[in-house]
C-alpha positions in Angstrom: 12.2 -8.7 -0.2 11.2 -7.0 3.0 13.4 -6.6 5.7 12.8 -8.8 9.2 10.2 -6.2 11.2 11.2 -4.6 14.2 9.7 -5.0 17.4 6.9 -2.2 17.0 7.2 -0.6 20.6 11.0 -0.1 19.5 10.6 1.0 15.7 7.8 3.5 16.4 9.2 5.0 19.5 12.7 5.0 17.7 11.1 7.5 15.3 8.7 9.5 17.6 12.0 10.6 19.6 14.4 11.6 17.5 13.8 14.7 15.6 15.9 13.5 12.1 14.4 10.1 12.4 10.4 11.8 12.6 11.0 14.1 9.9 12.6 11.2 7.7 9.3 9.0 8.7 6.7 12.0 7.6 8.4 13.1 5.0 9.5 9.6 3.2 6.0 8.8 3.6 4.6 11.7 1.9 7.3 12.1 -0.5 5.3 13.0 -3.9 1.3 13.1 -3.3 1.1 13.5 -6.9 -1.1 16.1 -8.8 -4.7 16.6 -8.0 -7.1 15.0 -10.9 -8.8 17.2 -13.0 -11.8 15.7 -13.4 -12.6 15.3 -9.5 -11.5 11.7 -9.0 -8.3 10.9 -6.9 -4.8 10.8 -7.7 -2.4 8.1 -7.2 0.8 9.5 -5.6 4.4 7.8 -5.9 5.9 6.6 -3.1 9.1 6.4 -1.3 10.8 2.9 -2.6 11.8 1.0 1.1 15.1 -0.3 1.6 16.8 -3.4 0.0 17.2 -5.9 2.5 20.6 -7.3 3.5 22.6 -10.2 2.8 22.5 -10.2 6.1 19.0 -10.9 6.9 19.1 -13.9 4.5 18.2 -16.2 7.6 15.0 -15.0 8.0 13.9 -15.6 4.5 14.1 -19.5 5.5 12.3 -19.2 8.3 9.8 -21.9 8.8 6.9 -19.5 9.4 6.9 -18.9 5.8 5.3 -22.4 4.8 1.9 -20.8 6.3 3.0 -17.2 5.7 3.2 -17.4 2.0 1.9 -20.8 0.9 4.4 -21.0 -1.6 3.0 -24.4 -2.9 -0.4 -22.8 -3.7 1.0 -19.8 -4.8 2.9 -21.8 -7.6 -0.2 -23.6 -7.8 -2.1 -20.7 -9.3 0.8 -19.8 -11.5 0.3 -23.1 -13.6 4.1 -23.7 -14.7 4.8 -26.4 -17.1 7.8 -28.1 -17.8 9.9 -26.0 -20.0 8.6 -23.0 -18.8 11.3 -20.2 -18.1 10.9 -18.3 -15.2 12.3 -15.5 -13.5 12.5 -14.7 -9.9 13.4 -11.0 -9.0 15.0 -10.4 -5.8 15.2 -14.7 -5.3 17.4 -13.5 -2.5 18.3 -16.6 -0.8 16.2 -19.0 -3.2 13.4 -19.8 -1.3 11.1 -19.5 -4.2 13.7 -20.4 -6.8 13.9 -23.9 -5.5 10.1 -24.8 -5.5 10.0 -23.6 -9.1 13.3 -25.4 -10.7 11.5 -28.7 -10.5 7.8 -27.8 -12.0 9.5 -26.5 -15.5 12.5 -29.4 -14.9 13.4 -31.0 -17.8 13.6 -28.5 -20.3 12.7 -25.5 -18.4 14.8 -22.6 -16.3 14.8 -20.4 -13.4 16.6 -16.9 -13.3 17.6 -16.2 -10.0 17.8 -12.7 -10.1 19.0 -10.3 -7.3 21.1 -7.0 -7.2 23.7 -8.5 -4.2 26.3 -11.2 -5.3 26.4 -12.4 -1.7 22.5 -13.2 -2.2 23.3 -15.4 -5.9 26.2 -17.3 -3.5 24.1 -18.2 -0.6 21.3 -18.8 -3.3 23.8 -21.4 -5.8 25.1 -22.9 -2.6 21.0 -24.2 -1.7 20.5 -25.0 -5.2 23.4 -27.4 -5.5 22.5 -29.3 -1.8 19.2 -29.7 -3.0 20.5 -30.9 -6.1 18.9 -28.9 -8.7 19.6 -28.2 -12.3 18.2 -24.8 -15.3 18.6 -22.0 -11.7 20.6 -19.5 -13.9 22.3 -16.8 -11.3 22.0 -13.3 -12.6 23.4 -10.0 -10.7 20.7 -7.5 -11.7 20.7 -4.0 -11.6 18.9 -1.3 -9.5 17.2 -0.4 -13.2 17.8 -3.9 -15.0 17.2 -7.7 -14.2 18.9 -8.3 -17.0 17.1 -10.9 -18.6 17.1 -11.5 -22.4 14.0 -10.0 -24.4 11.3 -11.8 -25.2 12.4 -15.2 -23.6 10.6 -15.4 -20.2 7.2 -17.0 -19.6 6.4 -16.3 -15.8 8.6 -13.6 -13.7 7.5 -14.2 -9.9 8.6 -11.3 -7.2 7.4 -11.6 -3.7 7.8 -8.9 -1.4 10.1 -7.1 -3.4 8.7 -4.6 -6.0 8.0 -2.1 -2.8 12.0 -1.7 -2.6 13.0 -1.6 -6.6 15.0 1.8 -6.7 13.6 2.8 -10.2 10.4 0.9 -10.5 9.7 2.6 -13.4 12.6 1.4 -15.3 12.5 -2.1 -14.0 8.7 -2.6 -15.1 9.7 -1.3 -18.7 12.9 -4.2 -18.7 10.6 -7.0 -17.3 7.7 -5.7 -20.1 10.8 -6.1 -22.4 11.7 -9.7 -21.3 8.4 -11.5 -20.9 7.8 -13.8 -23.8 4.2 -13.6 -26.1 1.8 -14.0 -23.5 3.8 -14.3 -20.7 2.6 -13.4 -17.3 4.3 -11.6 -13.8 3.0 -13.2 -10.5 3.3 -10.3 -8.0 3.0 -11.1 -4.1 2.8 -7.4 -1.9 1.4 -7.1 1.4 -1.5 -5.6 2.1 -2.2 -1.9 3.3 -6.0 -1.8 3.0 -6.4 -3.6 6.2 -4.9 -4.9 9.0 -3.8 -8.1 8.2 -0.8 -7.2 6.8 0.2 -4.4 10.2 2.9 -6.9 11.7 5.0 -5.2 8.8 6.3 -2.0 8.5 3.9 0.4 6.2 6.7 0.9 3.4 6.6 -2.5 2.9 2.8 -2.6 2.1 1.2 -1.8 -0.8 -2.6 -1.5 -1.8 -4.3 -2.5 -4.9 -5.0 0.8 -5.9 -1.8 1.5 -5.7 -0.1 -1.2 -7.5 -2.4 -1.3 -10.5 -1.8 2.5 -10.8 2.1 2.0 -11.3 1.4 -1.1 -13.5 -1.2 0.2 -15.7 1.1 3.4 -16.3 3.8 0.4 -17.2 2.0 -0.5 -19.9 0.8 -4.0 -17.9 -3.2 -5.4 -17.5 -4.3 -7.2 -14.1 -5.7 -11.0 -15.6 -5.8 -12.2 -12.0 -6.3 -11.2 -8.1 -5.8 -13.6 -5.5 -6.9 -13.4 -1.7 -6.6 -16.5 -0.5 -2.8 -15.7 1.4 -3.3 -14.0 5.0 -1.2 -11.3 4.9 -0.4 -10.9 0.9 -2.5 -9.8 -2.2 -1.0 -11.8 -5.3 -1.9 -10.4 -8.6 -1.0 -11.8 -11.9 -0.9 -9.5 -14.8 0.3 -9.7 -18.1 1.9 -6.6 -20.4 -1.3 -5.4 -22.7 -0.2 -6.0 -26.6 -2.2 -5.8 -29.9 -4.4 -8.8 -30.5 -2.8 -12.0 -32.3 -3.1 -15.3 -31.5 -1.5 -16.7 -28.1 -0.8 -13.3 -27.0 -1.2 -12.0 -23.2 -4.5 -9.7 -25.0 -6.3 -12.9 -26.2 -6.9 -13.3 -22.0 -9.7 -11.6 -20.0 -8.2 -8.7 -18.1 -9.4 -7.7 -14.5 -10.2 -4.2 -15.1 -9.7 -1.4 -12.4 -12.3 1.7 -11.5 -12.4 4.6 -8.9 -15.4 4.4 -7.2 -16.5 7.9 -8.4 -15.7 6.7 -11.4 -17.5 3.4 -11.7 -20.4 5.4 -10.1 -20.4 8.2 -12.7 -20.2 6.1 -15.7 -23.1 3.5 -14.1 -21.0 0.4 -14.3 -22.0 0.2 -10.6 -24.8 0.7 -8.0 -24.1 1.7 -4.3 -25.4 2.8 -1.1 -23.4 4.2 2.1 -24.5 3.7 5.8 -22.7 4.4 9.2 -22.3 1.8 11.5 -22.8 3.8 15.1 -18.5 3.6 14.9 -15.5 4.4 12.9 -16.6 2.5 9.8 -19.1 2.4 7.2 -20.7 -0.1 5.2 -20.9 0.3 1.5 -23.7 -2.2 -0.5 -22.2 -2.6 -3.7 -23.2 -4.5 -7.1 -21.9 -3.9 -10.8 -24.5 -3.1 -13.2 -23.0 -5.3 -16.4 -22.4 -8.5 -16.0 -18.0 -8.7 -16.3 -16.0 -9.1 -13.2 -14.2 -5.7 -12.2 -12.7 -4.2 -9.5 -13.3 -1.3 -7.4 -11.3 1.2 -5.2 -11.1 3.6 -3.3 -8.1 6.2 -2.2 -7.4 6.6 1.7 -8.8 10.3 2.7 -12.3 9.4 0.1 -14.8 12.0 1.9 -18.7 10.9 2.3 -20.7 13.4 3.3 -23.8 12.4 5.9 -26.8 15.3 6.3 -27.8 16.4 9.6 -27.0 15.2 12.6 -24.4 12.5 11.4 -20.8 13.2 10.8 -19.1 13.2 7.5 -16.6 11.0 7.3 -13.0 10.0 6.1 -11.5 6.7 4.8 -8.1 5.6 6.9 -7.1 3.7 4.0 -6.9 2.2 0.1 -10.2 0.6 -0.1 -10.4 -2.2 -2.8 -13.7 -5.2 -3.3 -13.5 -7.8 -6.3 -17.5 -8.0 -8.1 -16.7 -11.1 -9.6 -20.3 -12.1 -9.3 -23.8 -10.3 -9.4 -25.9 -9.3 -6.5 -25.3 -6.5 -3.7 -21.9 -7.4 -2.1 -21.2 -5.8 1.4 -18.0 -3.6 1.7 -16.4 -2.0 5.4 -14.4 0.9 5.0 -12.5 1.7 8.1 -13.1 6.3 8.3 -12.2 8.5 11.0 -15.2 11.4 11.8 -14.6 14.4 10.2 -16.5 17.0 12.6 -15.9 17.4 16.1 -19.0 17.6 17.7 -21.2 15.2 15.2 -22.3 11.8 16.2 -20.9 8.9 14.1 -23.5 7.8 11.6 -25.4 4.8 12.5 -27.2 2.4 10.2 -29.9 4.3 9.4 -27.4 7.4 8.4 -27.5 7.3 4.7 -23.6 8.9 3.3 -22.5 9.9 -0.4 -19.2 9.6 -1.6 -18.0 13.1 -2.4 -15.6 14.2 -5.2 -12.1 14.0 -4.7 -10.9 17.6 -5.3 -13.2 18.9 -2.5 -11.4 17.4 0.3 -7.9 17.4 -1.2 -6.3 18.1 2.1 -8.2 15.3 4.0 -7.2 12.7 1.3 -3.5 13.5 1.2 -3.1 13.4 5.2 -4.7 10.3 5.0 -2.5 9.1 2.2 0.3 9.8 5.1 -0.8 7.7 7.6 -1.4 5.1 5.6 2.4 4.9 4.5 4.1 5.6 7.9 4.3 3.8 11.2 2.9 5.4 14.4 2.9 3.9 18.1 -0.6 1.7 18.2 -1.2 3.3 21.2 -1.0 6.7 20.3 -2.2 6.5 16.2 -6.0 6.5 16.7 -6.0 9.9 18.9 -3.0 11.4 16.3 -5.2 10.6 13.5 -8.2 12.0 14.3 -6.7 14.8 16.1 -4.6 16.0 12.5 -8.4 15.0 10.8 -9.8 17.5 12.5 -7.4 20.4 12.5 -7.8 19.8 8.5 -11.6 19.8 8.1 -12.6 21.8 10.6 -9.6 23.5 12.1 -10.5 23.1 15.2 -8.5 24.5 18.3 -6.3 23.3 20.9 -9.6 23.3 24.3 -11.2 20.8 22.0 -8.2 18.6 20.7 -6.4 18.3 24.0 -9.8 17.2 25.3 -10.3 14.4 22.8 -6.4 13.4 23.7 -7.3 13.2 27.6 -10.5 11.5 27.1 -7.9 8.9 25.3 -5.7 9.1 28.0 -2.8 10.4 25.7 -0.1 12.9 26.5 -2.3 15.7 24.7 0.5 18.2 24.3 2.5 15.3 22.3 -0.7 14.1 20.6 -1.3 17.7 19.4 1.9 18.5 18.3 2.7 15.1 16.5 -0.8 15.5 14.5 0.4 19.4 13.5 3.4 18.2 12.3 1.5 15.3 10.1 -0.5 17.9 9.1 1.9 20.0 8.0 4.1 17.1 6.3 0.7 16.3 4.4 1.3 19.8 2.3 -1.1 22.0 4.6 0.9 24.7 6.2 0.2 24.5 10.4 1.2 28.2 10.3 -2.0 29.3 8.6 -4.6 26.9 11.4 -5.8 27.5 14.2 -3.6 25.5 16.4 -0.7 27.3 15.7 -1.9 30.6 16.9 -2.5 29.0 20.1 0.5 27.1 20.5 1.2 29.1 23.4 -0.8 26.9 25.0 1.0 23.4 24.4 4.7 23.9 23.2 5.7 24.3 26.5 4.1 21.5 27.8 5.8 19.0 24.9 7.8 16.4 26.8 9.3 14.7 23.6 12.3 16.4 22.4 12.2 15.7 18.6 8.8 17.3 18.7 10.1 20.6 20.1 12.7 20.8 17.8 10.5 20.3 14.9 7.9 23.3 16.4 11.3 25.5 17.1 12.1 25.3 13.4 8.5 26.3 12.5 9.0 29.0 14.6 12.0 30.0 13.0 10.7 30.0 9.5 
């Protein structure tokens, strides 16, 4: 379960002004990109797990807010439970969820309230007997093990809380392990593909493309997406199994594609067009007539011809074709050249394979996962988007930072050092050679200490 966020003006300039705490933000965020796919498309990288919230914090996760947060009666809703049902809820931390669901499976049924702090399980038991409940069944997990027994559990519900499991990959094998034939996992994550979910801190987001990679690698199928929570995707998926009757494979599955991918094997149709801004708008229908799903990784590359800029994708991308005809999809890009106009409508753009704009896509893949100052993020990001594509120079990057009115010394630097946390060394561009011509001018200190120890390298 996330932590309560921080007020953003504190949490972002908290980071941008102490050197250990910026080079803990960059490089948590870009811990692993992950190897570069062979055959052109993009990679999924891991990711830095986020902290377990406290004990502490329990308070918050009774705040009232959370009735039109999180829906939890239509989220429970779209789970179905029955009575008898046996349920799990991982990381129930103070039983907010676990006491909705002990009635919808009462008689017969059980909850497991499962959470890796006994202080959580006492504050949890202590709700559960005022409200007078019966079948909640405290369990003290482990970073690596809900321990559940196999093969017993028919729904296992976390919400907001795979994004901080300490060995993810261990807990999905455990919770493959404990789901009964044809049992299902409801999974609530906030968003990253947009901004609906920016009031939390990025490593508490998670993107579609994301979790389906780390799920389908866990031996689990997506049956289920749901968008109908404001902040929150909520995926159900069940662990894939050989046919047989009343097993999870007798459902339809959701399935997944890259876009190059779906494009390449013709199970979709798609045109790209600018929008005279930092976006474009992709017309998109599938080609056979099965629901899917289509994304995209942050740092995708489509390539305009002349005039127009190329351009990047800030973020994940996902769309649901869950029914025929052309369905409209806005990708949020930053401008890839300099001195190119932004593509307007009539700017026709192809997506371009992954592995020729490696660098592009893993700087965006950091940005995506770390928190920058609002004010200054825009000007960062397409400053360190340039010194990648087109290594451009400090005369044209400080003037893009004054024309923002940002600190362009600061802005230059922090984008260098993005760049270089993305895997591309700064010593080798441009901007380094000239750094003459900003270093001294840096006013944060955690930014000078960061170029010193390039220097010293």
């Amino acid at each position: 379960m996330m932590s309560p966020p921080l007020n953003a003006w504190e949490s972002n300039m908290r980071a941008i002004r102490s050197t250990t705490l910026l080079l803990a933000l960059l490089l948590a965020a870009s811990s692993a990109h992950g190897a570069r796919a062979q055959d052109g498309t993009a990679a999924v990288r891991s990711r830095t797990p986020a902290p377990v919230m406290s004990f502490r914090g329990a308070e918050w996760l009774e705040r009232p807010q959370r009735v039109t947060e999180e829906m939890p009666e239509r989220v429970l809703a779209a789970m179905g439970l029955q009575r008898g049902d046996v349920v799990a809820d991982i990381g129930a931390g103070s039983g907010y969820f676990t006491r909705r669901m002990a009635p919808l499976v009462a008689p017969g049924g059980s909850v497991y309230a499962v959470d890796v702090q006994q202080e959580m399980l006492d504050l949890l038991m202590e709700s559960v007997a005022e409200a007078g409940l019966t079948g909640v069944v405290p369990v003290l997990g482990e970073p690596a093990d809900p321990r559940l027994p196999a093969g017993s559990v028919d729904w296992i519900l976390l919400v907001d809380v795979y994004h901080e499991l300490e060995s993810p990959t261990e807990m999905l094998a455990r919770m493959r392990e404990a789901l009964a034939p044809g049992g299902r996992v409801a999974l609530l994550e906030y968003r990253a593909e947009d901004a609906t979910g920016e009031h939390i801190r990025a490593q508490h987001r998670m993107s579609v493309r994301q979790v389906l990679a780390e799920w389908g690698a866990a031996g689990f199928q997506l049956a289920e997406l749901h968008e109908f929570l404001p902040s929150q995707h909520m995926f159900v998926l069940q662990a894939a199994r050989q046919a047989g009757p009343g097993l999870a494979s007798d459902r339809p599955i959701l399935p997944h594609y890259d876009l190059l991918d779906a494009v390449r094997a013709g199970l979709v149709q798609v045109t790209v067009a600018g929008t005279g801004g930092e976006a474009l708008t992709l017309s998109i229908r599938r080609t056979r007539p099965q629901p899917m799903i289509v994304t995209l990784a942050a740092g995708a590359w489509f390539a305009a011809g002349d005039p127009a800029a190329d351009m990047v994708a800030r973020r994940d991308g996902v769309i649901v074709l869950g029914e025929d005809g052309v369905h409209p999809w806005r990708i949020e890009a930053r401008r890839a050249e300099g001195q190119a106009p932004l593509p307007g409508p009539a700017d026709a753009l192809e997506p371009a394979a992954a592995d020729e704009w490696a660098e592009a896509r893993d700087l965006m893949w950091l940005f995506q996962n770390a928190d920058v100052y609002p004010a200054v993020a825009p000007t960062v990001e397409q400053i360190a988007v340039w010194i990648v594509a087109e290594d451009l120079g400090w005369e044209a990057l400080s003037s893009h930072a004054r024309a923002s009115s940002v600190h362009a010394a600061n802005a230059v630097a922090f984008a260098a050092t993005y760049v270089n946390t993305a895997g591309v060394d700064i010593t080798t561009r441009r901007i380094w050679t000239e750094r003459d011509q900003f270093v001294a001018a840096i006013t944060d200190e955690g930014l000078k200490r960061v170029f010193a120890e390039l220097e010293a390298r």
